[in-house]
C-alpha positions as a Markdown table, in Angstrom:
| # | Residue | x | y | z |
|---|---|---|---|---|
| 1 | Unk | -18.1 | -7.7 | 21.3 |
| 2 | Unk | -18.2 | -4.3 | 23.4 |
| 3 | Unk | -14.5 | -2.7 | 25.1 |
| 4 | Unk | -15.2 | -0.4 | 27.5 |
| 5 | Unk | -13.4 | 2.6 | 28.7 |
| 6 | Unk | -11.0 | 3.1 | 25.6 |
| 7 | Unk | -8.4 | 6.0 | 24.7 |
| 8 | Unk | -9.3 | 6.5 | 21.3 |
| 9 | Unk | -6.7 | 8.4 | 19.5 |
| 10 | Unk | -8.4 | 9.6 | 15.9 |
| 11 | Unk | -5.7 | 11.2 | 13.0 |
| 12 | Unk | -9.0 | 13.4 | 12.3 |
| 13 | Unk | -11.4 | 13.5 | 15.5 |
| 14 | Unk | -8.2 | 13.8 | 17.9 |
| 15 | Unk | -8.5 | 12.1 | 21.4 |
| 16 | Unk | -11.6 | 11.0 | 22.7 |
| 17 | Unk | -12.9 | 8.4 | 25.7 |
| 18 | Unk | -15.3 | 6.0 | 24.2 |
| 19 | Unk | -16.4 | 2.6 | 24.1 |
| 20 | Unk | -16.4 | 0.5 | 21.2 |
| 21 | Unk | -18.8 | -2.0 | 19.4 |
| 22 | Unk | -16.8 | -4.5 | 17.2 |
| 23 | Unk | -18.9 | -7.3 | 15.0 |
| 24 | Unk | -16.9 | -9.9 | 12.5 |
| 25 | Unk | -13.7 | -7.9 | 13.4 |
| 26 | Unk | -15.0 | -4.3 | 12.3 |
| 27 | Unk | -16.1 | -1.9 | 14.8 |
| 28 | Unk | -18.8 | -1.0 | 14.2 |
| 29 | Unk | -20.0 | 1.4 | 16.2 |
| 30 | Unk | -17.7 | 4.0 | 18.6 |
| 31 | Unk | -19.8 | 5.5 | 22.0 |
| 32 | Unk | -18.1 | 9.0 | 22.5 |
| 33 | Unk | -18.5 | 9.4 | 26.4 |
| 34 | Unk | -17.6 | 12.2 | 29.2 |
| 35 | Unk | -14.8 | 10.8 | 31.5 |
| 36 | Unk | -11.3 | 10.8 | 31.5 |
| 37 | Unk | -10.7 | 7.3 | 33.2 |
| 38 | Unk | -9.6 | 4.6 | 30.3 |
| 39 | Unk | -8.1 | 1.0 | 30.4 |
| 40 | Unk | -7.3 | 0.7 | 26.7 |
| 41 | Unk | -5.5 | 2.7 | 24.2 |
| 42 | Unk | -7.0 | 2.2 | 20.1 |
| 43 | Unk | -5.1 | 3.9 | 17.3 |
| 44 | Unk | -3.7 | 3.4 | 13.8 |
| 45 | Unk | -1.3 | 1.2 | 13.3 |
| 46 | Unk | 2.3 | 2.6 | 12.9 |
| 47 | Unk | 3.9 | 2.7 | 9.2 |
| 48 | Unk | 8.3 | 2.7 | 9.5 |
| 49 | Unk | 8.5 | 3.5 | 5.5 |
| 50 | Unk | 12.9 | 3.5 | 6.2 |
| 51 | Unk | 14.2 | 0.9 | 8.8 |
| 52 | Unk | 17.4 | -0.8 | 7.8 |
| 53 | Unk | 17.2 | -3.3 | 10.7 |
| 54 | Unk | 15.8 | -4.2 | 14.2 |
| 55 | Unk | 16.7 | -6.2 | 17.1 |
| 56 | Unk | 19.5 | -7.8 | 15.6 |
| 57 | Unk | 18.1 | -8.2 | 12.4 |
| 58 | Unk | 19.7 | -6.7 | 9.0 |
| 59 | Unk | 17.8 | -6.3 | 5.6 |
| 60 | Unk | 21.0 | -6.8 | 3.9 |
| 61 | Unk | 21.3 | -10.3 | 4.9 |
| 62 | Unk | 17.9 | -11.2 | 5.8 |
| 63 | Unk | 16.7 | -14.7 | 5.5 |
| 64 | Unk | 13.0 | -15.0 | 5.3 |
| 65 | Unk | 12.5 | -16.3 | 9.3 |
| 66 | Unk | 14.4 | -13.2 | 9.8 |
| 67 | Unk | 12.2 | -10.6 | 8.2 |
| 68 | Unk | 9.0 | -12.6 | 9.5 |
| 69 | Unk | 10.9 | -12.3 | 13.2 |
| 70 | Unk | 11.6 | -8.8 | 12.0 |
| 71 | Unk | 7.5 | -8.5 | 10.8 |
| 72 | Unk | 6.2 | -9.8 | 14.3 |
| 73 | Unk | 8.4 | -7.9 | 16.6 |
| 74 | Unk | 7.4 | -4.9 | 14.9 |
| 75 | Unk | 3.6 | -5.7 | 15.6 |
| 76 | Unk | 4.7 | -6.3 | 19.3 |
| 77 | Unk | 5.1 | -2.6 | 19.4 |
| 78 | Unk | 2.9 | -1.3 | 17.0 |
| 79 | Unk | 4.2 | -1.0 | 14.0 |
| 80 | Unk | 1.4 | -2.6 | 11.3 |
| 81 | Unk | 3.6 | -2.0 | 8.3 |
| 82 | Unk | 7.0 | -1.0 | 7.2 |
| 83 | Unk | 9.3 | -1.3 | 4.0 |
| 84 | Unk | 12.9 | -2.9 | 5.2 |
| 85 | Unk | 15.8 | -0.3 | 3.5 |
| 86 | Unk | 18.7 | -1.4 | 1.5 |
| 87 | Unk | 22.3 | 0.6 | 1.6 |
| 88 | Unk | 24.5 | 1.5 | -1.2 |
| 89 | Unk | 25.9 | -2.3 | -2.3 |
| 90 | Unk | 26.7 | -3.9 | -5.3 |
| 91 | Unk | 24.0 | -3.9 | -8.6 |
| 92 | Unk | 24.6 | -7.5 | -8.1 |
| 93 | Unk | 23.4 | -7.9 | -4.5 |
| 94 | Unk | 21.1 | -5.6 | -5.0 |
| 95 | Unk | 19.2 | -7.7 | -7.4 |
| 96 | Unk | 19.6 | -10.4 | -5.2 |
| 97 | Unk | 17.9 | -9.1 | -2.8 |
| 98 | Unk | 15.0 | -7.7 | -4.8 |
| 99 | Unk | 14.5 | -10.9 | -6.5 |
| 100 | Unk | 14.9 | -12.9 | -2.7 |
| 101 | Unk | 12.5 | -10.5 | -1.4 |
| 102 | Unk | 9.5 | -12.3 | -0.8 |
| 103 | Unk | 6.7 | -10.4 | 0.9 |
| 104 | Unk | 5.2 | -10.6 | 4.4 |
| 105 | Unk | 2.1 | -9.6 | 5.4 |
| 106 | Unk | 3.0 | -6.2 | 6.8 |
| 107 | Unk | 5.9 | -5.9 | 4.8 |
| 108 | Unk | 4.4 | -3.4 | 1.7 |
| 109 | Unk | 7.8 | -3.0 | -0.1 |
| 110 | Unk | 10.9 | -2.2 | -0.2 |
| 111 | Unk | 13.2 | 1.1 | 0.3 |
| 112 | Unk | 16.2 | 1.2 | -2.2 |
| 113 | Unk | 17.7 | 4.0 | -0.7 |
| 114 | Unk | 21.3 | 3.5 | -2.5 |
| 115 | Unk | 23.3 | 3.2 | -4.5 |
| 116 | Unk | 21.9 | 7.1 | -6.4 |
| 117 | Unk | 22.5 | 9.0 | -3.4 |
| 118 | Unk | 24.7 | 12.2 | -3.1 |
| 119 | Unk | 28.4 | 11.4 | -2.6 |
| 120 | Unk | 29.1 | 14.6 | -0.6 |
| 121 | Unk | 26.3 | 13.3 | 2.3 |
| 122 | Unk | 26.6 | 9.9 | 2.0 |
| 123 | Unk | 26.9 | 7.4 | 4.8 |
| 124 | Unk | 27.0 | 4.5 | 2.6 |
| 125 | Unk | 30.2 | 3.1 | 0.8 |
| 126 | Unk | 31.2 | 5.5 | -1.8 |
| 127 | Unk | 32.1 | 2.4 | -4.1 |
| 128 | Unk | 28.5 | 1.6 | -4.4 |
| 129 | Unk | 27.4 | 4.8 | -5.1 |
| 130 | Unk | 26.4 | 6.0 | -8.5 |
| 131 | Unk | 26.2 | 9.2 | -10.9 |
| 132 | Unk | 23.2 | 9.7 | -12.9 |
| 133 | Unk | 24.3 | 10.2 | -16.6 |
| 134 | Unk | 22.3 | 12.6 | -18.7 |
């Protein structure tokens, strides 16, 4: 399959119009040419490595239809991976969730962010917080 006309934003060439060659879902080959009209944008796929939520959608209370709701309307906009973030809660819940967790495609991980965050710049409840002993 050949797409014509194509923005082609490159982390390493920069922007370029070209077209594209693409065989068994690779491309294959990229045709660099001189114009500046374009139809199509191509670039990497976004990565949201701390997201607590989206559209109505919380990680701390995430079923798994919710995070695979969560998984497809971040595709819808370009995001190809991301790691749902927890908040300062209980050890117990916690768990839970971590042992819940079940992985989607584009879901890599997940972000503990609390409870071993600093008490003085929190935004989390200070209950859940804890101090690293020595």
């Amino acid at each position: 399959m050949e797409i014509k006309n194509i923005l082609i934003v490159d982390p390493i060439d920069g922007e370029y119009i070209g077209d594209i060659i693409i065989e068994n879902n690779i491309i294959k080959q990229i045709i660099k040419k001189d114009n500046n009209y374009y139809d199509y944008i191509l670039m990497p796929g976004f990565v949201d490595t701390h997201t607590h939520g989206y559209m109505g959608v919380d990680f701390m209370n995430a079923t798994k239809e919710d995070l695979k709701k969560w998984s497809e309307l971040n595709f819808s906009h370009g995001v190809t991976k991301f790691y749902p973030t927890t908040v300062s809660a209980s050890k117990k819940q916690l768990k839970e969730i971590v042992n819940n967790f079940q992985s989607i495609l584009s879901i890599s991980g997940i972000h503990l962010e609390g409870p071993y965050i600093n008490k003085e710049k929190k935004g989390h409840k200070t209950e859940h917080i804890y101090i690293l002993q020595n």
